[in-house]
C-alpha positions in Angstrom: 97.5 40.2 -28.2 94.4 41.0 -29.9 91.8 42.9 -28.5 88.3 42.6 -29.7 84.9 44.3 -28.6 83.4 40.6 -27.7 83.8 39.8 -24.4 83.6 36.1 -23.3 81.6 35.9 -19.7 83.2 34.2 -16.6 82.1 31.7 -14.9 79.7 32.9 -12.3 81.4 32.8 -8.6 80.3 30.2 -6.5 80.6 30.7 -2.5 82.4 27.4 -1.0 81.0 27.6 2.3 84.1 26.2 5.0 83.3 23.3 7.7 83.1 25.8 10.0 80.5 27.6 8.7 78.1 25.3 7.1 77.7 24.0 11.0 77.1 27.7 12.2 73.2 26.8 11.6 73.1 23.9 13.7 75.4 25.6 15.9 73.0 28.4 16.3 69.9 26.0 16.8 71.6 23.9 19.5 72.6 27.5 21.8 68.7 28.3 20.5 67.8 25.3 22.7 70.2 25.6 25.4 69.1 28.7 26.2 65.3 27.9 25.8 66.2 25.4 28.2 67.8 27.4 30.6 64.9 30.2 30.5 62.3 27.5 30.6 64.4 26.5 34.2 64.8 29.8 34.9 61.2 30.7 35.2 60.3 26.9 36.8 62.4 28.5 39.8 61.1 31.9 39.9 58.0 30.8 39.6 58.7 28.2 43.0 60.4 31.0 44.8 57.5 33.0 44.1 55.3 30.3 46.2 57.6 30.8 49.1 56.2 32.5 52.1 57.8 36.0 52.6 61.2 36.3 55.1 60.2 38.8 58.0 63.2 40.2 58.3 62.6 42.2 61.2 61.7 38.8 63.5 64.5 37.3 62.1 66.6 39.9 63.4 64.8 40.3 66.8 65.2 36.3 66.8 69.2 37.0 66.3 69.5 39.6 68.8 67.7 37.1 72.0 69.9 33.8 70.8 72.7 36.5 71.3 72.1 37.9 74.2 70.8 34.5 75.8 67.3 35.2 76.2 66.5 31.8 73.9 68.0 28.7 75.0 70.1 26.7 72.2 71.3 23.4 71.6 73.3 22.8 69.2 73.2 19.0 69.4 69.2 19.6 68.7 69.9 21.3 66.0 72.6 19.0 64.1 70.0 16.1 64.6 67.4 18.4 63.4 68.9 19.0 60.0 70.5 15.2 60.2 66.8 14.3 59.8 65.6 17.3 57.1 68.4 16.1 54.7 67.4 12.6 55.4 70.7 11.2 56.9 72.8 12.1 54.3 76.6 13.0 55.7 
């Protein structure tokens, strides 16, 4: 084998991109959206829960305490038919 001082120059590498990765940028887009989407929910219900009246805790509790001791009457039937007719009917 002869050696010589010329040198001939390979062929530039070229990058073969797989399957796998020349979907990563549509991959990347689409979980992009998803999770715009969920953010964009995300802050549609904070921003309804934010329009809710506060919870008084503290009549809530005092409410607990007389249903338990018996100071409020209760009817349970009442109550079923109440939420029957809140959720429309629906079993």
């Amino acid at each position: 084998m002869k050696i010589t001082g010329a040198m001939t120059p390979a062929a530039p590498a070229v990058a073969q991109r797989t399957e796998t990765e020349a979907a990563a940028p549509a991959a990347t887009a689409a979980a992009g959206a998803a999770t715009s989407a969920q953010s964009a929910g995300l802050q549609q219900a904070q921003a309804s829960l934010a329009g809710l009246p506060e919870v008084d805790q503290a009549k809530v509790a005092a409410l607990r305490d007389a249903l338990a001791r018996g100071e409020l009457p209760f009817d349970p039937a009442k109550l079923a038919a109440l939420i029957d007719r809140y959720h429309g009917g629906k079993p």
